[in-house]
N, C-alpha and C positions, 0 to 999 in steps of 0.2 A: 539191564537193557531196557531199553524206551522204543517202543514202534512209532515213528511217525510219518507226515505225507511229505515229500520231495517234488519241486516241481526245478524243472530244467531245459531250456533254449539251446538246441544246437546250432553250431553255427553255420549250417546247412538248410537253418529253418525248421526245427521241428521240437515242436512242445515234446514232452515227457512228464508224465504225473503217475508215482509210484510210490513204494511205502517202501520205507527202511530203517534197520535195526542199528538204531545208535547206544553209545553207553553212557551211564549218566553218573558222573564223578561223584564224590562226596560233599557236601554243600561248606563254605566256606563259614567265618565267622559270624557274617550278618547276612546270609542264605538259607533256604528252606527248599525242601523238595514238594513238590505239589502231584498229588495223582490228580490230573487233570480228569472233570469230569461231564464239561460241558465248555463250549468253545463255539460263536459265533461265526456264519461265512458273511461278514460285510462287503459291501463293494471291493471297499480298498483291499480287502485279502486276495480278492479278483482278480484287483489287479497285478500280483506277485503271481497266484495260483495258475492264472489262465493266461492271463496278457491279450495280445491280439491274437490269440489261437483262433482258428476255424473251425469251433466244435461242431459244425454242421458235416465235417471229414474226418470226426476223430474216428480210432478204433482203439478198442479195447482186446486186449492180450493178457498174461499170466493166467492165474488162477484166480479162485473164488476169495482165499485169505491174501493174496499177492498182484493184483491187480496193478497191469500196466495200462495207459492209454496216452495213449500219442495224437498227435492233430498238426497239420501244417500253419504256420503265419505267411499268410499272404506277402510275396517277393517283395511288394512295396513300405512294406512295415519289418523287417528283419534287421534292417539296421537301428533301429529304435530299442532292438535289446543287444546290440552290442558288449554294453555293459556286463551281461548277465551271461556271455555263451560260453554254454557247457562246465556251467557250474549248478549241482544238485542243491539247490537253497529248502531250507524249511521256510513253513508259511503258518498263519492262524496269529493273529495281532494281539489277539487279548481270548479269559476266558475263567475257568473259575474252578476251585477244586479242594480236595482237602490234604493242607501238609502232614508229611508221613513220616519228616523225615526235616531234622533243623539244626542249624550250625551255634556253637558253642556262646557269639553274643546273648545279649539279653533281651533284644527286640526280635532275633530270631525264634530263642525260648520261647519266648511268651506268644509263639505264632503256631506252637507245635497243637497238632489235634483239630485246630480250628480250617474253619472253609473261609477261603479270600478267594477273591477277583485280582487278577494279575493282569497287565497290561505290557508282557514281555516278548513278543513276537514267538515264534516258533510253537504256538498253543493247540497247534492240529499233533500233540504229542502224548504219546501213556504220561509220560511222567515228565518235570519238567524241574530243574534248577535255577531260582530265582533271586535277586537281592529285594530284601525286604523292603525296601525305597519304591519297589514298583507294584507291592503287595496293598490290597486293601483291605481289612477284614469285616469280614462281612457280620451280620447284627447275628445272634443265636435265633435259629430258627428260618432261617434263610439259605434257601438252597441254592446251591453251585447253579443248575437252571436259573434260577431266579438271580442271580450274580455274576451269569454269563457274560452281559452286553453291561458292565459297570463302567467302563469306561467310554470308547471312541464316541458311542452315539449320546449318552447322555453330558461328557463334558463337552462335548460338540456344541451341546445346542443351550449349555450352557455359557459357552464361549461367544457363542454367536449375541448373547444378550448383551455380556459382557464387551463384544465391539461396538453395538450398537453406542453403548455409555459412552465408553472409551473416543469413540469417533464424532460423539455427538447427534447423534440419529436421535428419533423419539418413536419409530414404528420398524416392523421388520416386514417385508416381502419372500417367502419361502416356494422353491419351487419342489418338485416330488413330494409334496405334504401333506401325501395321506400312509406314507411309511411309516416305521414304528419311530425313527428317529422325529416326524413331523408331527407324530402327534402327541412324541413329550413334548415338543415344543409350544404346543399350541396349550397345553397343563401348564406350563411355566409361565407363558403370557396370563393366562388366565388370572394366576396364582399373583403375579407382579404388575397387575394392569395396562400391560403393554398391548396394543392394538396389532395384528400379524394378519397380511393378507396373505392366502394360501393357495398357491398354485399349484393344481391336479390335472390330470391327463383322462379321468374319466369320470361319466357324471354318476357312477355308483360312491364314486370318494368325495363328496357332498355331502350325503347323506353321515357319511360315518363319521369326518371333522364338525359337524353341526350336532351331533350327538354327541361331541365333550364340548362344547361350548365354543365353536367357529363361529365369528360372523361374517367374516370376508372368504370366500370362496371361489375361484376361477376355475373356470375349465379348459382345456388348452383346446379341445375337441372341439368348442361350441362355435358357432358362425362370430359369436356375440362376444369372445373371448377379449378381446383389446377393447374395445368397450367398455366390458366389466371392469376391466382391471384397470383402467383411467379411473372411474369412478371410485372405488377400493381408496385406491393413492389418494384422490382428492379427502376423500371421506378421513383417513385417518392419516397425509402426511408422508408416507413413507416413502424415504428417500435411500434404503438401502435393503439391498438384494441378497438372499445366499440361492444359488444354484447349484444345484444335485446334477442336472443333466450336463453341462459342460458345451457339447454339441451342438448345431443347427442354430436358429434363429433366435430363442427363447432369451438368450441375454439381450441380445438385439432390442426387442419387445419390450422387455423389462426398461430399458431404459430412455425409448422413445414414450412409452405409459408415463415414464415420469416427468417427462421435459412437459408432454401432454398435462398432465395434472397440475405441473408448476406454475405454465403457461394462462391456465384455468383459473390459479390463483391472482395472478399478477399478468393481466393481459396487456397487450402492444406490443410492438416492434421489437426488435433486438436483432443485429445482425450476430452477435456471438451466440444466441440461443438465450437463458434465462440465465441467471449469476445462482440459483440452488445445484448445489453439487451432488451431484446423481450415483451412485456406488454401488457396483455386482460383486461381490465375491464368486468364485467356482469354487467347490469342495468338492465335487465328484463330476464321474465320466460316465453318465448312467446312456450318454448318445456321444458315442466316439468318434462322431464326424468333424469335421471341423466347427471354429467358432464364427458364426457370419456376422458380420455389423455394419450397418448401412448407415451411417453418420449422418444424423437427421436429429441429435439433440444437442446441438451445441457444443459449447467446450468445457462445460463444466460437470467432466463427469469422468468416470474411472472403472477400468473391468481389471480384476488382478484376480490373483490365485488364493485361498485361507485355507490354512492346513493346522490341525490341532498343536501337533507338538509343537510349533514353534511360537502359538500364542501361548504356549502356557508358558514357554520358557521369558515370552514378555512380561506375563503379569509376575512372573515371580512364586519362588516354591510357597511363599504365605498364602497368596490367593488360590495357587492352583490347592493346599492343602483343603482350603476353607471349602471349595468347589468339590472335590471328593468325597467330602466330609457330607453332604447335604446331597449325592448321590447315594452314599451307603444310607442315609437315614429316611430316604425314598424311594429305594429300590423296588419298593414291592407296591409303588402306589405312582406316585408321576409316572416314575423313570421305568415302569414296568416294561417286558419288552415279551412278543410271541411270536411261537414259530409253529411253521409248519409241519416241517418232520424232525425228530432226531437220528442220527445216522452212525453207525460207527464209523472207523477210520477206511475201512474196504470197502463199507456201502457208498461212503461220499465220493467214492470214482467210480462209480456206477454211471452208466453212460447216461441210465434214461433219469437218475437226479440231478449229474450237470445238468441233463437240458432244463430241467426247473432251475435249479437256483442259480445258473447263467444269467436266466432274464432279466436279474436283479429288477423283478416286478413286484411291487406292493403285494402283500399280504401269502408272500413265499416265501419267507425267512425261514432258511434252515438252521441246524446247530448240531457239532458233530461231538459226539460223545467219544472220546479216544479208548475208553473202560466199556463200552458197550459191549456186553457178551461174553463178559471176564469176570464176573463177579461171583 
């Protein structure tokens, strides 16, 4: 038997997040069983775990090892999980552990003992049955902590370089990028000589991007904030965006800065705006309000969605291997990743650690240990 977390939508409107005891078959020819031992909460898990819950109403019920908590979804967002009501779904995207337990192949075999990074959903779990296609293993001496976050944030932002190429860009503009995933990325620039303006929400996350080696820094807070980031783009080009926050004006911004910087370049008239094509990605909903855009740059420019799996299924299983492959051999140096608390599976519905790692604010990265306090 496996304990893990369930989160579930009524279709009455009400979250449910509780723990339950599933069974965990025998692992098949090229499967391996993993005692999961560390397991990242990223946004995106968020958004399966919580959705648009009201955890400002939640309450908390069962016991101390059985913990239920509940929360209303605001009447004008309950049809948005239509999809999902009143089915109890596991949650946890990725996470890392050591196999206990391998299926009769040869790639399974040669997987038995060792600690991998798995990238198979359902990772807020004791134990977990995996095909070894989604397994990575991790270098000797490298611990499940340390192999936790192998995957979403570091091929993320390796992906993100990778469009750049792909799309033809020569700079990147990142927004939430004093988070763990923004400041692998700004080691990978470093590393590859790609120029990355970085857009933060507070002026202590300046200080801390300019201590691995930032040089383009904005602050979304400052009076002087579009200003700067005109400049930034002039300085080094950059004509395409990822955005973390999703919400409010900040794409908007982004891409009037660059019609601005374009403009800068190649000054006069234009009744269509400038002929450089301007490009936001959204990757995350870190502001669930809506997306504002006040069309003030012309027509040569593009706001769309970038989600991992489906650029890796672009470039193909060659590259995405090659990209894994230089994740496991940096894990403990680029692509390092920290947190703030480790939690077991009961502590992580704890009412008062939702309310921290709900915030999905910089430098409160939790990570839920499913074997905490079982050993």
């Amino acid at each position: 038997m496996s304990r893990q977390i369930r989160s579930k939508v009524s279709s009455d409107g009400q979250l449910e997040l509780s723990l339950a005891d599933v069974e965990i078959s025998a692992p098949g020819p090229d499967e391996v069983v993993v005692r999961v031992e560390a397991a990242p909460i990223n946004p995106s898990d968020l958004g399966l775990l919580i959705g648009p819950a009201d955890m400002a109403q939640a309450r908390s019920s069962g016991t101390a090892q059985g913990p239920v908590v509940t929360a209303p979804i605001p009447s004008a967002l309950i049809a948005s999980q239509a999809d999902r009501f009143d089915q109890s779904l596991p949650a946890g995207n990725e996470g890392a552990g050591v196999v206990v337990e391998a299926g009769s192949g040869e790639a399974a075999q040669a997987l038995l003992g060792k600690t991998v990074a798995a990238i198979a959903r359902e990772m807020y779990s004791q134990y977990r049955v995996i095909n070894v296609a989604q397994c990575l293993e991790l270098h000797e001496g490298t611990t499940a902590e340390q192999g936790a976050s192998c995957f979403v944030n570091p091929l993320t932002v390796l992906g993100m370089v990778e469009t750049m190429r792909l799309e033809g860009h020569t700079a990147i503009v990142h927004t939430a990028a004093a988070s763990n995933l923004g400041q692998m990325l700004q080691k990978v620039c470093n590393d590859e000589g790609i120029d990355l303006v970085n857009v933060v929400r507070r002026p202590e996350h300046i200080e801390l991007l300019q201590g691995i080696g930032a040089k383009y820094v904005c602050d979304t807070s400052a009076d002087s904030f579009e200003d700067d980031l005109t400049k930034a783009l002039i300085d080094t080009g950059a004509t395409l965006a990822f955005d973390a926050t999703g919400g409010g004006p900040l794409a908007n911004q982004l891409l009037n800065c660059m019609e601005l910087a374009a403009k800068a370049k190649n000054p006069g008239f234009n009744r269509y705006g400038s002929n450089v094509h301007k490009q936001v990605y959204i990757y995350g909903g870190l502001d669930t309000s809506p997306t504002v855009l006040h069309r003030t740059y012309g027509l040569a420019w593009g706001l769309g969605g970038w989600l991992l799996t489906p650029f890796l299924e672009r470039i193909g299983p060659e590259a995405t291997e090659r990209l894994r492959q230089r994740v496991a051999d940096e894990v403990t140096t680029t692509f390092a990743s920290h947190y703030t608390a480790e939690v077991s599976l009961a502590e992580a519905l704890d009412l008062d650690h939702i309310a921290v790692y709900n915030k999905r604010a910089t430098g409160e990265k939790y990570l839920i240990n499913p074997n905490k306090g079982l050993d």
